[in-house]
DRENVO-471344 format. One record per atom (N, C-alpha, C, O): x, y, z; residue in one letter. Coordinates in pm, whole numbers, padded with zeros to 5 digits, always signed. Atoms other than C-alpha are relative to their C-alpha. Layout:
XYZA...
END
This chain:
+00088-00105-00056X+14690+03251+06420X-00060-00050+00131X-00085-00169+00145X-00024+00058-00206X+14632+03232+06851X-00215+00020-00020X-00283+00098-00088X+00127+00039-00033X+14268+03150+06918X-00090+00173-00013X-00185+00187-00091X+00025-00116-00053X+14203+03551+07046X-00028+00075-00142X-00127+00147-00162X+00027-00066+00122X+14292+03653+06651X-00090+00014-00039X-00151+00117-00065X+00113+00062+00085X+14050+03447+06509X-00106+00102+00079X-00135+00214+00039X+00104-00128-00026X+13788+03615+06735X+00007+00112-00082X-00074+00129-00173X-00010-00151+00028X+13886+03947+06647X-00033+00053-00149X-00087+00159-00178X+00053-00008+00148X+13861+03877+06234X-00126+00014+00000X-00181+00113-00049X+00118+00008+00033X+13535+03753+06274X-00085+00116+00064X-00171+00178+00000X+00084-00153-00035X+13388+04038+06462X+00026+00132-00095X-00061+00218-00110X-00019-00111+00132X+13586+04287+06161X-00138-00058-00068X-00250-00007-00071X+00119+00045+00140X+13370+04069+05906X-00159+00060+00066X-00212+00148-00001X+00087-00058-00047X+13066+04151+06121X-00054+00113-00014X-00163+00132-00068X+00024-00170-00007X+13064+04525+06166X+00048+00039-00087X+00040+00162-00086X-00028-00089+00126X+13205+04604+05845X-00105+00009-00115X-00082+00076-00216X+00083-00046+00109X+12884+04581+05641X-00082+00099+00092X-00141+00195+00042X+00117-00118-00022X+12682+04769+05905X+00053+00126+00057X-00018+00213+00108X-00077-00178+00037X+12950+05078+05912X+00015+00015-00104X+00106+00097-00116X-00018-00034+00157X+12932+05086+05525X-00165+00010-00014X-00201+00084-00105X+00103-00059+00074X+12553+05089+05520X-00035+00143+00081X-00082+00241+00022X+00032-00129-00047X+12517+05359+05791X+00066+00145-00081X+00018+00257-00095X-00029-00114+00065X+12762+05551+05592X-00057+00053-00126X-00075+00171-00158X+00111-00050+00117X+12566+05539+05281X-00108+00061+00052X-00141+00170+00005X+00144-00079-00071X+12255+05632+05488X+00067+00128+00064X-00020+00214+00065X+00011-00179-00059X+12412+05982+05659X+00042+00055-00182X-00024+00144-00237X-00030-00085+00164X+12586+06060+05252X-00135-00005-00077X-00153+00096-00146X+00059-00053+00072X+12260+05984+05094X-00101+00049+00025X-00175+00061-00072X+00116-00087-00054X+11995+06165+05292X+00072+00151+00057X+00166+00153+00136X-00050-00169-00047X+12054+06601+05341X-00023-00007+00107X-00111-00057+00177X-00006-00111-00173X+12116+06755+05632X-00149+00058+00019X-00194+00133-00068X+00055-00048-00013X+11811+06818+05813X-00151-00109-00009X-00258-00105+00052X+00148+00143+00017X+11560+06485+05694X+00037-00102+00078X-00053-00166+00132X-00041+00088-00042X+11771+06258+05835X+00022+00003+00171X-00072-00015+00250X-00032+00060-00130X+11978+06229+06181X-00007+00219+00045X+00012+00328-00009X+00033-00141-00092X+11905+06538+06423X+00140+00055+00102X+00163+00025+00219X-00115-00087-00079X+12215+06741+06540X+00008+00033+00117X+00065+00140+00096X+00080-00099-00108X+12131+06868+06903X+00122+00079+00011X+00233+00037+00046X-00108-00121-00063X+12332+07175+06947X-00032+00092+00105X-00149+00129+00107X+00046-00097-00115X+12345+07417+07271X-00035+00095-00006X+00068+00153-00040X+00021-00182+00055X+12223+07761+07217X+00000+00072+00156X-00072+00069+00255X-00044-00150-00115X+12377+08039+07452X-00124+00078+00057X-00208+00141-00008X+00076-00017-00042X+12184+08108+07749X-00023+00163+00030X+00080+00220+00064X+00025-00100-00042X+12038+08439+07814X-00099+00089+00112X-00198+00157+00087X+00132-00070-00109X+11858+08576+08140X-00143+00077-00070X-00155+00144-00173X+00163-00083+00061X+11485+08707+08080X+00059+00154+00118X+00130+00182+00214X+00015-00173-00043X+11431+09093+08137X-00026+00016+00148X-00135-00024+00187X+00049-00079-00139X+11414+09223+08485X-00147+00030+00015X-00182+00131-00048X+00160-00104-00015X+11030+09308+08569X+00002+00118-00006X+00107+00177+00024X-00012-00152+00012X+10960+09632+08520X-00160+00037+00064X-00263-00022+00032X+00117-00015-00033X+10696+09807+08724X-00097+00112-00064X-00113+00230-00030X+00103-00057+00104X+10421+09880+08427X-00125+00003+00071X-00160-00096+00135X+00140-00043-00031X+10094+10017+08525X-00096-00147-00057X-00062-00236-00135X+00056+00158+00005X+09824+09730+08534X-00108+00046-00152X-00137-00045-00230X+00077+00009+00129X+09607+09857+08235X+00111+00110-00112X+00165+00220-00094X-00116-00005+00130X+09829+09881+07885X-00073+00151-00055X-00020+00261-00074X+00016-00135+00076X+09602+10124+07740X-00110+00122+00135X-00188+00092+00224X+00073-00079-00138X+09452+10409+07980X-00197+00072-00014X-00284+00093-00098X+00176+00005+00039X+09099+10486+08038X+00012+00175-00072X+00080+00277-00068X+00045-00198+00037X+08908+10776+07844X-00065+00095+00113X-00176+00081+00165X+00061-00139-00094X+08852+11083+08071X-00083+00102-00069X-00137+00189-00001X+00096-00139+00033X+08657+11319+07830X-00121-00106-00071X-00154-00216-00117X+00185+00025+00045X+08319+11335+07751X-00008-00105-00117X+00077-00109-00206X+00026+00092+00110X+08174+11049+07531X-00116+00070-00119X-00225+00114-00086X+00031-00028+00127X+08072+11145+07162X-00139-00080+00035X-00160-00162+00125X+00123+00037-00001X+07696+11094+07067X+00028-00178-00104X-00050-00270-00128X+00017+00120+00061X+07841+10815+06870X+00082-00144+00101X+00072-00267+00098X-00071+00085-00156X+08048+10654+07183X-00129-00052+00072X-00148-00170+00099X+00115+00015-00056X+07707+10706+07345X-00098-00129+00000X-00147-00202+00087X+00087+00122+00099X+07517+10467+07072X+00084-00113+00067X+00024-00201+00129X-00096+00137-00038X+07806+10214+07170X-00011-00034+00099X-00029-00155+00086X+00031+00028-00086X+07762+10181+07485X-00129-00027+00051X-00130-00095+00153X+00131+00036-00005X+07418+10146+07506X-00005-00148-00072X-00053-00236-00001X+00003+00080+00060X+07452+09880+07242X+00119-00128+00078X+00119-00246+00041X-00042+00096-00044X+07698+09705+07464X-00067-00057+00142X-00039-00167+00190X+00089+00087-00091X+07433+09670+07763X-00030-00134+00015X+00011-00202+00109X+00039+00159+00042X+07291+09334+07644X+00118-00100+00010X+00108-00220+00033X-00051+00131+00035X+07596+09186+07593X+00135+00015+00142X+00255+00013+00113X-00018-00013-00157X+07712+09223+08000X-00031-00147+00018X+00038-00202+00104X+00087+00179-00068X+07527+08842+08039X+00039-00049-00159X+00001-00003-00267X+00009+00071+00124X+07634+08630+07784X+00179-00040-00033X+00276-00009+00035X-00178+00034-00020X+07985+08475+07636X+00098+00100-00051X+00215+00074-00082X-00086-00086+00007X+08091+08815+07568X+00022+00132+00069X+00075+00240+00042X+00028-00043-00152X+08022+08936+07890X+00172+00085+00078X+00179+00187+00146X-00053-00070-00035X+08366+08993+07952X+00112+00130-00077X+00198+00207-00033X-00012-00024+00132X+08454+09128+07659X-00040+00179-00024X+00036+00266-00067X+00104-00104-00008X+08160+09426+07688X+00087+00070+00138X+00121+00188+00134X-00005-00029-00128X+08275+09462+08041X+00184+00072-00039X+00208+00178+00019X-00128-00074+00034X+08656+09573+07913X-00002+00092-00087X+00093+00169-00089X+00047-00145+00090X+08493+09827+07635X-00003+00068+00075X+00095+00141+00093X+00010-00073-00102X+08335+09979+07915X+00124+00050+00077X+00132+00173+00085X-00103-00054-00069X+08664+10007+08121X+00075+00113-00113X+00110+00226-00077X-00053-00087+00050X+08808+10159+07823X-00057+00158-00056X-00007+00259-00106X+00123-00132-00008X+08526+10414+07806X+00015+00081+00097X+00000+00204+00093X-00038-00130-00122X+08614+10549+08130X-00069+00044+00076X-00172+00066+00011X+00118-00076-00054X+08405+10710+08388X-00135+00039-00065X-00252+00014-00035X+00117-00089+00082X+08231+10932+08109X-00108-00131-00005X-00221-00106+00036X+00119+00087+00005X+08027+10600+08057X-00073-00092+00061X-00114-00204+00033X+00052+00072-00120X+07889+10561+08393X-00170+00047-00049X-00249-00047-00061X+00108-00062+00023X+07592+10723+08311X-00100-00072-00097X-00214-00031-00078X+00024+00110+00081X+07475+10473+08063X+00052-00132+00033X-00027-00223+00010X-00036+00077-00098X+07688+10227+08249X-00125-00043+00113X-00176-00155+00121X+00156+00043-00151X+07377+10247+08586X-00125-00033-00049X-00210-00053+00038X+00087-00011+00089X+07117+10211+08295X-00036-00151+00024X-00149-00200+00036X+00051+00137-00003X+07188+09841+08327X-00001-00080+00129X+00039-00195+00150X+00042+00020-00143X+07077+09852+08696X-00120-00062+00034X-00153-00129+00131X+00161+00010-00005X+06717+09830+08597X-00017-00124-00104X-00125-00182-00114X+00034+00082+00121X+06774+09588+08298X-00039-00179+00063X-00011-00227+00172X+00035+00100-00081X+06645+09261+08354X+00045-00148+00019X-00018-00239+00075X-00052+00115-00055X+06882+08992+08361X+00080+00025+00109X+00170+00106+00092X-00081+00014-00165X+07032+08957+08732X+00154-00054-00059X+00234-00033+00032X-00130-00038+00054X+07371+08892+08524X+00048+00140-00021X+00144+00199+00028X-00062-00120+00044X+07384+09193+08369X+00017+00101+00077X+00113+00176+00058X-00022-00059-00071X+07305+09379+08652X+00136-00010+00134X+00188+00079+00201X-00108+00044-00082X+07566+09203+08865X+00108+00037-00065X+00208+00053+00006X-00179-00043+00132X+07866+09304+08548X-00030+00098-00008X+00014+00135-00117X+00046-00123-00010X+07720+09630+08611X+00046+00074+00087X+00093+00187+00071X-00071-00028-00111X+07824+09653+08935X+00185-00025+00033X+00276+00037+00089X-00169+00045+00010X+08164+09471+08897X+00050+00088-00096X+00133+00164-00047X-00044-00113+00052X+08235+09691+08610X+00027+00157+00043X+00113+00229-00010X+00018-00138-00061X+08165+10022+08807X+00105-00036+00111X+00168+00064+00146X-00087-00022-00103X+08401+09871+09099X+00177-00039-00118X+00269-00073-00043X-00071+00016+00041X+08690+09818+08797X+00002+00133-00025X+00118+00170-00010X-00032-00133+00056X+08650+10179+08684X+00000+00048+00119X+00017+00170+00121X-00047-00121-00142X+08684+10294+09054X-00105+00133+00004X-00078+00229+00077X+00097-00102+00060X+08375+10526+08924X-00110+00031+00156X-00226-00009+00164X+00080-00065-00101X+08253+10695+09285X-00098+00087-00067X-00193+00099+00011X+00108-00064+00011X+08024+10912+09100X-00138-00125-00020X-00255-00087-00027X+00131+00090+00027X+07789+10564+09047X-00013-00032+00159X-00094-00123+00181X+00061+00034-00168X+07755+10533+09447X-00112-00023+00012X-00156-00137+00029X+00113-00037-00022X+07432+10693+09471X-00090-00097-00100X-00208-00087-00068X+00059+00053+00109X+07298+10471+09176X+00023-00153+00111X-00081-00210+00145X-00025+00089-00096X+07466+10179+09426X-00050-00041+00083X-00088-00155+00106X+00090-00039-00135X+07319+10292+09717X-00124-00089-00035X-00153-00201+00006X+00137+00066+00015X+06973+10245+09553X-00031-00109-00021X-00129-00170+00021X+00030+00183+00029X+07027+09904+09408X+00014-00086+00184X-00053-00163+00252X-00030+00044-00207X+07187+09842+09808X-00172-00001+00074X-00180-00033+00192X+00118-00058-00066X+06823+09920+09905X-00126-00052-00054X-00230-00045+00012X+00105+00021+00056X+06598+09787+09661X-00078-00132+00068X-00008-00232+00083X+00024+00113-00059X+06362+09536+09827X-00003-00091-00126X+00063-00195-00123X+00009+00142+00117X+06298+09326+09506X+00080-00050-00079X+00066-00140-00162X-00121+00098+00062X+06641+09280+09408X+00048-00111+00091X+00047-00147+00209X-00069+00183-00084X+06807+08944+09436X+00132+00054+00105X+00218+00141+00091X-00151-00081-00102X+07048+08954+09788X+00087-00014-00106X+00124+00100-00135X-00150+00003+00048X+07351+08835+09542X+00018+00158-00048X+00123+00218-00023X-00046-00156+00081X+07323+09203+09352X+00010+00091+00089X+00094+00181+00093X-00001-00123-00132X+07225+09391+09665X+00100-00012+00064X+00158+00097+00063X-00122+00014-00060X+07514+09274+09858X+00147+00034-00070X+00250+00084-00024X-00101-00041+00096X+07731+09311+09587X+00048+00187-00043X+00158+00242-00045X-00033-00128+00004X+07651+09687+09506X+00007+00074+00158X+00042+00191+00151X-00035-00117-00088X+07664+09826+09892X+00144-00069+00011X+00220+00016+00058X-00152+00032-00048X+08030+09600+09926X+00096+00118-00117X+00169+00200-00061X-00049-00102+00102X+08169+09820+09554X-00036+00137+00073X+00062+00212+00068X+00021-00123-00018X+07996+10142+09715X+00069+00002+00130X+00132+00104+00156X-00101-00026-00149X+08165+10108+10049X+00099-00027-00055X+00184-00006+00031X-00120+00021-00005X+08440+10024+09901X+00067+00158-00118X+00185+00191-00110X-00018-00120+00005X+08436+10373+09689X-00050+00111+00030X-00017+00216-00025X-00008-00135+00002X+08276+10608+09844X-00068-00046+00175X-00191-00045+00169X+00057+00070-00101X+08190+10464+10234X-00114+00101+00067X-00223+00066+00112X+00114-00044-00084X+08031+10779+10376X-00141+00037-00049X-00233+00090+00013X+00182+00031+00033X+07718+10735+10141X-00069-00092-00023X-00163-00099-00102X+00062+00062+00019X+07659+10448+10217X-00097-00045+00118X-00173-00142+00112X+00063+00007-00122X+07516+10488+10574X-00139-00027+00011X-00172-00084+00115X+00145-00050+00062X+07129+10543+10428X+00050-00192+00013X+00033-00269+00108X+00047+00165+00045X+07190+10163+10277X-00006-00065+00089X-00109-00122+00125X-00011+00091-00149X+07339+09998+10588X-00143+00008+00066X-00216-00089+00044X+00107-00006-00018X+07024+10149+10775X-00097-00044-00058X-00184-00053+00028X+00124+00062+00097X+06751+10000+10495X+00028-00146-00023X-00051-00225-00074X-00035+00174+00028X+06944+09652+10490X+00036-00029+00149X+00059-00149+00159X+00036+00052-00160X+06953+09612+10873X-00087+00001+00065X-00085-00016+00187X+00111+00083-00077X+06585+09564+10892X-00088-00072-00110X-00206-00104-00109X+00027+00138+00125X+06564+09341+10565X-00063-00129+00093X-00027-00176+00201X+00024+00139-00037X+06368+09037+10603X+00110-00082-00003X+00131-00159+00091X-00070+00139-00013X+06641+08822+10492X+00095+00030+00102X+00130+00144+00132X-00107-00030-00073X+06895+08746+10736X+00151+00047-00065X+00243+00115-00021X-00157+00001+00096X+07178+08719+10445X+00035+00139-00027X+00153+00176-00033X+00008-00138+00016X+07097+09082+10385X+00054+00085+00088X+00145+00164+00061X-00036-00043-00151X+07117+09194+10765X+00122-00004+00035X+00182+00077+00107X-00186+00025-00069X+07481+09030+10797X+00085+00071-00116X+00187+00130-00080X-00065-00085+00052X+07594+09184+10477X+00008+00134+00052X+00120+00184+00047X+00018-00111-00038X+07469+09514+10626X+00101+00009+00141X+00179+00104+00150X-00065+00030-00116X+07631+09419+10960X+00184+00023-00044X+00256+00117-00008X-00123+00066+00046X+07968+09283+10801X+00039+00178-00067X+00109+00252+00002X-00062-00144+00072X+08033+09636+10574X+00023+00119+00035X+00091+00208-00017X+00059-00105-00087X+07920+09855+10814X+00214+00033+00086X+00256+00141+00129X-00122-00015-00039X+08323+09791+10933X+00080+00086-00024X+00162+00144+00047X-00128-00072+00080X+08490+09958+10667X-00109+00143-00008X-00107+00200-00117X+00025-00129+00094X+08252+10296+10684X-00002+00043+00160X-00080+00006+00248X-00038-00074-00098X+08411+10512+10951X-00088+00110+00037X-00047+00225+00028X+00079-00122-00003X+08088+10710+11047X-00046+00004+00135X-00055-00104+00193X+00046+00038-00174X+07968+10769+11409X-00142-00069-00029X-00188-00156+00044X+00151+00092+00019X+07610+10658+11246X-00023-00105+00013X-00133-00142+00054X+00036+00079+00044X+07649+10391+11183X+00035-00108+00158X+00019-00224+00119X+00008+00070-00064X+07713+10211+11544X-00095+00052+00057X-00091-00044+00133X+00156+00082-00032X+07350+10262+11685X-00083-00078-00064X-00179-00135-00011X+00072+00139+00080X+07233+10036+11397X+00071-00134+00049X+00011-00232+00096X-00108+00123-00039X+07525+09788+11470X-00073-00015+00151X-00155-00107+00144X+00043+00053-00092X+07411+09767+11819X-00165-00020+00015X-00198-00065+00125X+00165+00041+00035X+06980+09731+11715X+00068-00110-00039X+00003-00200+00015X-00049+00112+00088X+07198+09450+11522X+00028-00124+00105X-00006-00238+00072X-00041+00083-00099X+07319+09264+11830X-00146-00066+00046X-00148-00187+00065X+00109+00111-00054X+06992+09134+11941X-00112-00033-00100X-00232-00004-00097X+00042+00029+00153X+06918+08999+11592X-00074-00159+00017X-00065-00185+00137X+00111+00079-00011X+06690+08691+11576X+00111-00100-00067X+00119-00216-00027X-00121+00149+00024X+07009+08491+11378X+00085+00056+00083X+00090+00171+00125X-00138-00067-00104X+07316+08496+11593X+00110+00000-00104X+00209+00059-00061X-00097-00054+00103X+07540+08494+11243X-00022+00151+00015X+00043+00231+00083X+00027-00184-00020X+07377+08852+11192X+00076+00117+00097X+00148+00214+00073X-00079-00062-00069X+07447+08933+11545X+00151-00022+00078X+00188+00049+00171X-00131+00008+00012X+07799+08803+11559X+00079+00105-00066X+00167+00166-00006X-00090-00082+00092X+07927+09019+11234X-00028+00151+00045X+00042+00235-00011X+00083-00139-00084X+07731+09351+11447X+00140+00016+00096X+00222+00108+00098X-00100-00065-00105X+07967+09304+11727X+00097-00015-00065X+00128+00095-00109X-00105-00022+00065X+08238+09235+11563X+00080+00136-00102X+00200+00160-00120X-00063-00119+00058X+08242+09565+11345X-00022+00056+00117X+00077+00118+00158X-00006-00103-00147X+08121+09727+11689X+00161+00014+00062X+00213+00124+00081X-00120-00041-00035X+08488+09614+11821X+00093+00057-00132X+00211+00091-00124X-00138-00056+00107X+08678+09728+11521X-00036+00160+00003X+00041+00246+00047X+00052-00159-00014X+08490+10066+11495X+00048+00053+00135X+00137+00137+00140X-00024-00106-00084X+08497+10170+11835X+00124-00045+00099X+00178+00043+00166X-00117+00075-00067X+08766+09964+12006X-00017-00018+00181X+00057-00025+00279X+00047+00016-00148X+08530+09927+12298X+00088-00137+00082X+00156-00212+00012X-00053+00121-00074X+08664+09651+12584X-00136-00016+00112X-00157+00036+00221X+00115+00067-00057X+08348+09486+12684X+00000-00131+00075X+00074-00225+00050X-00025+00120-00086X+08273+09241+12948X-00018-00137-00094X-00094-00140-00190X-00028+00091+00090X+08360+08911+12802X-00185-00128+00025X-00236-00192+00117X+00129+00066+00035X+08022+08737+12680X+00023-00149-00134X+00102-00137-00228X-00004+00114+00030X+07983+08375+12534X-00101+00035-00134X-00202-00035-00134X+00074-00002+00112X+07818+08501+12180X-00039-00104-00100X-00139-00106-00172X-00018+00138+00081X+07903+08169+12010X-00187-00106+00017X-00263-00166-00059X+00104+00124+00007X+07618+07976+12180X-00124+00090+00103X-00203+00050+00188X+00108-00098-00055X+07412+08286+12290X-00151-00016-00078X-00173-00057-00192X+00156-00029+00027X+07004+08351+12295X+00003+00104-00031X+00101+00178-00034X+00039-00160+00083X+06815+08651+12140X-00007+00078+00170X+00018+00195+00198X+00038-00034-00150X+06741+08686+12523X+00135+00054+00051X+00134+00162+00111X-00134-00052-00091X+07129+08723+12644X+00024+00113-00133X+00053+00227-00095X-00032-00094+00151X+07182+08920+12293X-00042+00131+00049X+00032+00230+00049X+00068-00117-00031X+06945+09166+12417X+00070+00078+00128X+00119+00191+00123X-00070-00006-00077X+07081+09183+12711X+00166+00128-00014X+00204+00237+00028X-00108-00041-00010X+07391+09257+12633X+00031+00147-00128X+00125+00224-00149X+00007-00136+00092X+07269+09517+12350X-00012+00120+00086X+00038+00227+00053X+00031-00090-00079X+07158+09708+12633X+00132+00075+00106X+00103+00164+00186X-00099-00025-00069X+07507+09764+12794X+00061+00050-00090X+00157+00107-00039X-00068-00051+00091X+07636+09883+12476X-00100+00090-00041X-00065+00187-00108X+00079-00167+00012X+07340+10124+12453X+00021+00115+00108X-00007+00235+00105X-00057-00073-00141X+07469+10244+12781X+00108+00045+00031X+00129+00119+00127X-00129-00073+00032X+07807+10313+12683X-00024+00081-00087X+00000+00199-00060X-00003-00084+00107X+07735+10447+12366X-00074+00160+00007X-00036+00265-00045X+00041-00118-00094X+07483+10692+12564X+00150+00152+00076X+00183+00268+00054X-00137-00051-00099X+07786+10844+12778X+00152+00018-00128X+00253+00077-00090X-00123-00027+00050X+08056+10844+12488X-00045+00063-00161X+00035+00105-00245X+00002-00068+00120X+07857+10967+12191X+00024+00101-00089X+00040+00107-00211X-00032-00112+00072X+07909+11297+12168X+00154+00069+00006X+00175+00189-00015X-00127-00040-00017X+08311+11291+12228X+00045-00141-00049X+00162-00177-00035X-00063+00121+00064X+08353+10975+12075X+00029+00092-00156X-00023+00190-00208X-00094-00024+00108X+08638+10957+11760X-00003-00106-00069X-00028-00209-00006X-00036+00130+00045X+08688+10713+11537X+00139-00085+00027X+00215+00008+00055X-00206+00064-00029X+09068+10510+11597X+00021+00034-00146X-00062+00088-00218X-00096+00027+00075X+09270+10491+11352X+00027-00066-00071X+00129-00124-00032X+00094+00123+00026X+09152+10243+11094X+00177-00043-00064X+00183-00133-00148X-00108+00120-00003X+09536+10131+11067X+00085-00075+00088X+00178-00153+00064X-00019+00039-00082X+09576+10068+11373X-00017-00164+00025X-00138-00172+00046X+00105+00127-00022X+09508+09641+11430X-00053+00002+00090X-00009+00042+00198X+00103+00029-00107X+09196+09550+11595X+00080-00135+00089X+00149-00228+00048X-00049+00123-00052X+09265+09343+11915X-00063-00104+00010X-00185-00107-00010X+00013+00132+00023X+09261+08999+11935X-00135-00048+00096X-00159+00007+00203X+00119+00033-00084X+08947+08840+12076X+00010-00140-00028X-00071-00219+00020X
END
């Protein structure tokens, strides 16, 4: 026997007890405890998107029952709290009809609830709560976060009543107030509302009167002599309010609005 044999026996003797115990170990353990199969499973594309409406179930449109009524009232309280949003998707499924009890928690007195009050009323798209908007937009002793919050939802459904607010929050003490009033005043296509915007320009902060001119050019698409506003005084501010009271004189009563899809130009 050539040297190479011998190897080759002794490696049989080797591996022949540990391919006789593996085979006892797959015969005496079932299928399934033991060694793990991996098999391929046939691939199948996912569904095409389909373009489904964004709420599954649709809001209620008719009148709310005296016992709907009770419910909603009873979900006021729980607007602030960890089922806050929870309350706030009842309501959507309530529908308009339960705006009316919905503005109830305008007056209530956690500054949460009144804030999921307002966000709720801009999820139901509910323009009949404007006027309820408006007033919170206006109230001096609400906190700015709520006031700013309900004239941005009311301009954003119903813009031409919210002209009254703009006017009552562009001679707010706070400034944060003034530039919200300034800043919203963009999106409400009313001729009113640029002689406040320009009282706004020679504003005592220059944030304030920055976001003034700025809806001034988007509104009227004036082309004004080019002024250094960035690192301007109340003194040049004024100034330069007065040249835009002097146009606005001469174009008020044949002035149009543009074309609010038109883009504003570049400055």
């Amino acid at each position: 026997m050539t040297v190479q044999q011998q190897h080759s026996c002794r490696w049989v003797i080797v591996l022949m007890p540990l391919v006789l115990g593996m085979a006892q170990t797959l015969w005496a353990e079932p299928v399934g405890k033991g060694w793990a199969i991996p098999v391929q499973m046939p691939y199948e594309a996912p569904p095409k998107g389909q373009n489904l409406p964004a709420e599954s179930v649709p809001q209620n449109t008719k009148p709310l029952t005296a016992g709907e009524v009770q419910r909603a009232e009873a979900l006021l309280p729980l607007l602030e709290g960890a089922q806050e949003f929870w309350a706030m998707g009842e309501f959507v499924h309530l529908g308009e009809p339960a705006v009316p009890v919905l503005v109830k928690g305008l007056t209530m007195a956690g500054p949460r609830i009144r804030y999921n009050v307002i966000e709720t009323i801009s999820m139901l798209k509910a323009a009949s709560a404007v006027p309820a908007l408006v007033a919170t937009a206006k109230e001096p002793n609400e906190i700015p976060r709520v006031r700013e919050h309900a004239l941005r939802v009311a301009v954003r459904l119903d813009s031409a009543k919210t002209v009254d607010a703009i006017e009552v929050m562009a001679k707010d003490q706070n400034s944060s107030i003034r530039k919200a009033a300034a800043f919203e005043a963009r999106y409400v296509r009313e001729k009113t509302v640029v002689p406040v915007l320009i009282g706004m320009i020679a504003d005592e902060e220059r944030f304030v009167a920055l976001s003034a001119v700025h809806s001034l050019w988007i509104l009227t698409r004036h082309e004004t002599e080019f002024h250094d506003w960035e690192t301007s005084t109340k003194q040049d501010r004024q100034e330069w309010a007065i040249e835009w009271l002097e146009w606005w004189d001469g174009q008020k009563d044949s002035f149009e609005m543009s074309d609010p899809k038109r883009p504003a130009r570049a400055r």
